[in-house]
C-alpha positions in Angstrom: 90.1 73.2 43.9 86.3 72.3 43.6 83.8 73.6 46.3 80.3 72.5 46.5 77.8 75.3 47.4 74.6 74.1 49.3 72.0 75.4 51.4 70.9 73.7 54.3 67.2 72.8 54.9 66.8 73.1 50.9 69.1 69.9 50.1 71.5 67.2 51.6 74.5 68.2 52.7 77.9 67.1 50.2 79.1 63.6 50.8 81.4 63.6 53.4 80.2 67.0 54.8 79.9 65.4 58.5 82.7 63.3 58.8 85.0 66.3 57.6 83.5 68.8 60.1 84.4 66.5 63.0 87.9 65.5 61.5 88.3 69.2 61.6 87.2 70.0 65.4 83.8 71.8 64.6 81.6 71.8 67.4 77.9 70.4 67.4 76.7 73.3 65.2 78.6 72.2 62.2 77.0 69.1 61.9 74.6 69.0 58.6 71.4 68.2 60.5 71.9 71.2 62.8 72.4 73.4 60.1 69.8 72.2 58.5 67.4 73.0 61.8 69.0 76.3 62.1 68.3 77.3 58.5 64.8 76.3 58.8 64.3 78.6 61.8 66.0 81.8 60.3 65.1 84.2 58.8 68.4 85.1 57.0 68.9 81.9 54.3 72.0 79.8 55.2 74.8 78.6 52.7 77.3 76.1 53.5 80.5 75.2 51.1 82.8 72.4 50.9 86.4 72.8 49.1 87.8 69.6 48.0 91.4 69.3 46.9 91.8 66.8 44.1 88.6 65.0 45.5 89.8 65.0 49.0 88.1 67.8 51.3 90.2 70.6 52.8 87.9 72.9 53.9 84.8 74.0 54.9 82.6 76.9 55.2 78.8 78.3 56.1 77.3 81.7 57.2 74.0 83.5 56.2 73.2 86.5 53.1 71.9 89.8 54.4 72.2 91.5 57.4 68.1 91.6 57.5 65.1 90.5 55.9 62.4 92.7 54.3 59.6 90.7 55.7 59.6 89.1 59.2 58.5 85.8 58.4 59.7 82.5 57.7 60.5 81.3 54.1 62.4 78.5 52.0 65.8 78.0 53.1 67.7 79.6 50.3 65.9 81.9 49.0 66.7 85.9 50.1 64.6 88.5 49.1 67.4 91.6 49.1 71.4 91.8 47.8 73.4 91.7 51.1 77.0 91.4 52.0 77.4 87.1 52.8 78.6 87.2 56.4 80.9 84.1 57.0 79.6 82.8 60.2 78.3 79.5 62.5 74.5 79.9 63.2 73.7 80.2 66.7 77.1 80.3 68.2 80.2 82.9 68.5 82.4 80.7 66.4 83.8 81.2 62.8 82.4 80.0 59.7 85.6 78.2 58.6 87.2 74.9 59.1 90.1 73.9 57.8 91.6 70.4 57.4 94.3 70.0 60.4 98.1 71.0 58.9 96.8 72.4 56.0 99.6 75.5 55.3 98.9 79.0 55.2 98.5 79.2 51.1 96.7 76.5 51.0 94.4 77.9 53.4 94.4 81.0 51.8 93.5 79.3 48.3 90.5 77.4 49.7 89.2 80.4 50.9 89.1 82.2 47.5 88.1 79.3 46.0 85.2 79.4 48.3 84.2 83.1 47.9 84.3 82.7 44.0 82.3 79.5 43.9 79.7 81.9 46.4 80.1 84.6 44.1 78.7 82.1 40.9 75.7 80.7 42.8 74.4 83.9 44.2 75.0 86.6 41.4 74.6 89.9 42.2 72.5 89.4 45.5 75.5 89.1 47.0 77.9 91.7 47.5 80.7 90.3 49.1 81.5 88.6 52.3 82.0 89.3 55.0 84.1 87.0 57.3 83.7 87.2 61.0 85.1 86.2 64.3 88.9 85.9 62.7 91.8 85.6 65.3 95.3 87.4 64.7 96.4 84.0 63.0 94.0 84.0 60.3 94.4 87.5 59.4 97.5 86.5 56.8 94.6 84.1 55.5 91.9 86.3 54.9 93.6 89.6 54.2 94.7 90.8 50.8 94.8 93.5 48.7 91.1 95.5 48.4 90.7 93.6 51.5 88.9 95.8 54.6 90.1 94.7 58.1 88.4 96.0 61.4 88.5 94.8 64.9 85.7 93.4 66.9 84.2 92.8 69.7 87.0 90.4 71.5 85.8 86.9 72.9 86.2 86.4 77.0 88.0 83.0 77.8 88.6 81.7 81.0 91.7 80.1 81.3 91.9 76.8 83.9 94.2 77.6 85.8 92.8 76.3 89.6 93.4 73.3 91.3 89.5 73.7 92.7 86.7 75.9 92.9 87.5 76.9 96.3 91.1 78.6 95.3 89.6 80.1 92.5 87.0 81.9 94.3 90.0 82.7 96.7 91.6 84.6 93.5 88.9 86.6 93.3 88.5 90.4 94.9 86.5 89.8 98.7 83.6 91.7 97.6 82.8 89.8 94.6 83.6 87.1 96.7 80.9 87.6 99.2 78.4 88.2 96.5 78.8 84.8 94.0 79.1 82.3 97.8 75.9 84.1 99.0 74.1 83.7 95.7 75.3 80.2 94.8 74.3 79.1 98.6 70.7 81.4 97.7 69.9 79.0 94.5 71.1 76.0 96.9 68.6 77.0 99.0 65.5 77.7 96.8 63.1 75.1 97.3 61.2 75.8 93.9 64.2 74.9 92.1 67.2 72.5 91.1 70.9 72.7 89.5 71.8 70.8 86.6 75.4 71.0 85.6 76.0 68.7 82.6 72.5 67.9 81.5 72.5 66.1 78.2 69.1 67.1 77.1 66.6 70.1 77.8 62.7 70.7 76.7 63.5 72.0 73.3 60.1 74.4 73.2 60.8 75.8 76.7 64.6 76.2 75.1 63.2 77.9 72.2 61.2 80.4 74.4 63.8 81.3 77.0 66.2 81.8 74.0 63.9 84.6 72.4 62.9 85.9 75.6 66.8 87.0 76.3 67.4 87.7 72.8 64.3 90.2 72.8 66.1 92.2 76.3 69.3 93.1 74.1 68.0 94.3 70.7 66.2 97.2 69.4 63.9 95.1 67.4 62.3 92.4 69.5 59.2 92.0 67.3 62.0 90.6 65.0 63.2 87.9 66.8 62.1 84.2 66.1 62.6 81.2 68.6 64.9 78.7 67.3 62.8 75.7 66.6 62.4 72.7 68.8 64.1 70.7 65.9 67.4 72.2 67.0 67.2 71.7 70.9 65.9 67.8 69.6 69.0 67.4 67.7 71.4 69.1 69.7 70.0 66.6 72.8 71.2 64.0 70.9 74.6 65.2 70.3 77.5 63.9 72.2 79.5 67.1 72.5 76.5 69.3 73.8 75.1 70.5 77.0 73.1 71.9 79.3 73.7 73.6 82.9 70.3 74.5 84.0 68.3 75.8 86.8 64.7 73.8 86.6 61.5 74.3 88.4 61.1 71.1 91.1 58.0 70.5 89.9 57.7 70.4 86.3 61.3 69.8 85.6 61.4 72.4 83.1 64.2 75.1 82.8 63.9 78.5 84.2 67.6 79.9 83.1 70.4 77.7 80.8 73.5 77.9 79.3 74.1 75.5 76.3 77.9 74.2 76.6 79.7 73.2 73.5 82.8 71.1 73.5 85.8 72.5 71.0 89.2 71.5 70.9 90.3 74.3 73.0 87.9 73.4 75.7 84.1 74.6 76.3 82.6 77.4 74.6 79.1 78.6 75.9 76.3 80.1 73.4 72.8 79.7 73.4 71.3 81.0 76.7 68.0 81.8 78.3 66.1 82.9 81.0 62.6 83.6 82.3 63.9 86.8 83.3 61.9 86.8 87.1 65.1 85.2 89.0 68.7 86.5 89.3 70.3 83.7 88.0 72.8 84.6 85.3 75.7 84.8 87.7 75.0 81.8 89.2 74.9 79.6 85.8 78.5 81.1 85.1 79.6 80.0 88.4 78.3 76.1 88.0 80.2 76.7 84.7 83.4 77.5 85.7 83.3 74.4 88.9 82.5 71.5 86.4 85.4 73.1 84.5 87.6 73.2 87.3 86.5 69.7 88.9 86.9 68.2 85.2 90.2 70.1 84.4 89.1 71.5 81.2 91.4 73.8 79.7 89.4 77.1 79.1 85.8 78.2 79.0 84.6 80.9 75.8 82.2 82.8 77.3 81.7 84.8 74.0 82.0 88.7 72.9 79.9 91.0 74.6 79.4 92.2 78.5 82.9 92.6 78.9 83.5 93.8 82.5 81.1 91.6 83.6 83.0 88.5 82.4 86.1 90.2 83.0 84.4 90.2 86.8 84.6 86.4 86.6 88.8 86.6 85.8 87.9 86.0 82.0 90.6 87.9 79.5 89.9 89.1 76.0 91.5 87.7 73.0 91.2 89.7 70.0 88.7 89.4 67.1 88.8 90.4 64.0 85.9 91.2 60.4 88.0 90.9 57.4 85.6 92.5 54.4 86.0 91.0 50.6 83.7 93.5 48.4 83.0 91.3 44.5 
């Protein structure tokens, strides 16, 4: 197998990076010129790898080196200042860093995967100090695992299942109480005369994104001086993708959003990621609720609402599904 190491934002991507991505099922992140805008905005450098199979392409991998950088400042994409485990990972989402082509088998898998980390091991030298691959399912433990091989669980992911026939029977479903709470506040936003719902919206004001991004990211770490925005690049580019969107509140009068969820479509469904807020307005609950009633109303199977905040999810009748860090030390 030959594997094609590149880094995003510092050269194109391989030939045939895009079209085997979709083949494959990767949401809008995956694309090349996304990665691209999300390596330009980090602060981590970002490495993606192709594995081709007597020339065809079989599998595909990306993820960042380092856990953090010594300086808190933007730099060429590529270039990383301190040795670092190589954490196998899509930028700006909850999903893996691994595609595979569909009915590849297990070994196969398994072999484009060490392919991959030896190929990573040759470009980056002793920077790198293994990887470190991330957000695994049960299923792809038999892939990743070995011998020498470290594997802890995570953080599960929350999916909402579909399982309503409308909105109305699944708020029925749900305890009286919380009920109460989610029909008041939904009828509350209805009401607000400063502001307006968008529920599939295919494009948002990427620098207003970027800011309402940081601003929420900055409320759940212990580091906020070191969070960046994502650059208004990425919003730009995700607008223009067909398998992204927005649900939104805006302000009436400048159109601009206030709160938003950014929906990705994957084969299993919808899977939300990016997300912001101005932080004056109550309106987190309410942007999970529009979620889950286009879902309903548009029969989509499930909705990822990510790791993290678990009873609160669970609140909404999301179930976990196990996660899994599978460590490879070189």
């Amino acid at each position: 197998m030959r594997v094609e190491i590149f880094t995003p934002g510092g050269g194109p991507a391989p030939d045939g990076w895009d079209a085997f991505v979709h083949s494959a099922g990767g949401p809008a992140p995956w694309d090349g010129a996304l990665l691209e805008a999300a390596a330009l905005g980090g602060l981590r450098p970002v490495y993606g790898g192709l594995v081709r199979d007597a020339g065809e392409p079989v599998a595909a991998f990306c993820g960042r080196l380092g856990v953090r950088p010594v300086l808190r400042r933007y730099r060429l994409a590529g270039r990383a200042l301190t040795p670092g485990w190589f954490q196998v990972h899509l930028p700006n989402s909850f999903s893996a860093g691994r595609l595979y082509a569909p009915g590849l088998a297990p070994g196969d898998r398994r072999a484009a995967t060490r392919a991959f980390e030896r190929a990573l091991r040759r470009r980056l030298g002793p920077r790198c100090l293994g990887v470190l691959h991330l957000d695994a399912d049960a299923r792809e433990l038999e892939v990743l695992g070995g011998p020498l091989r470290l594997t802890r669980p995570t953080a599960p992911v929350m999916v909402l299942r579909n399982r309503w026939e409308s909105t109305d029977a699944y708020l029925a479903g749900l305890p009286r109480a919380r009920r109460r709470r989610l029909t008041a506040l939904r009828q509350r936003i209805d009401d607000d005369a400063g502001l307006t719902v968008g529920t599939g919206l295919p494009a948002i004001d990427p620098v207003r994104a970027g800011r309402l991004d940081q601003l929420t990211r900055m409320k759940h770490t212990g580091r906020p001086a070191g969070v960046v925005p994502l650059l208004p690049v990425y919003f730009e580019r995700l607008n223009a993708h067909p398998d992204a969107f927005y649900v939104a509140h805006l302000d009436r009068d400048s159109g601009l959003p206030v709160s938003f969820d950014l929906v990705l479509r994957t084969p299993d469904g919808w899977a939300t990621t990016v997300t912001g807020s101005d932080g004056a307005r109550d309106l987190y609950f309410d942007l999970y609720l529009r979620e889950i009633d286009r879902m309903i109303a548009l029969r989509v199977p499930a909705l990822e609402l990510g790791p993290g905040m678990a009873r609160l999810k669970e609140s909404f009748g999301a179930a976990a599904v196990a996660r899994y860090a599978v460590a490879a030390p070189f």
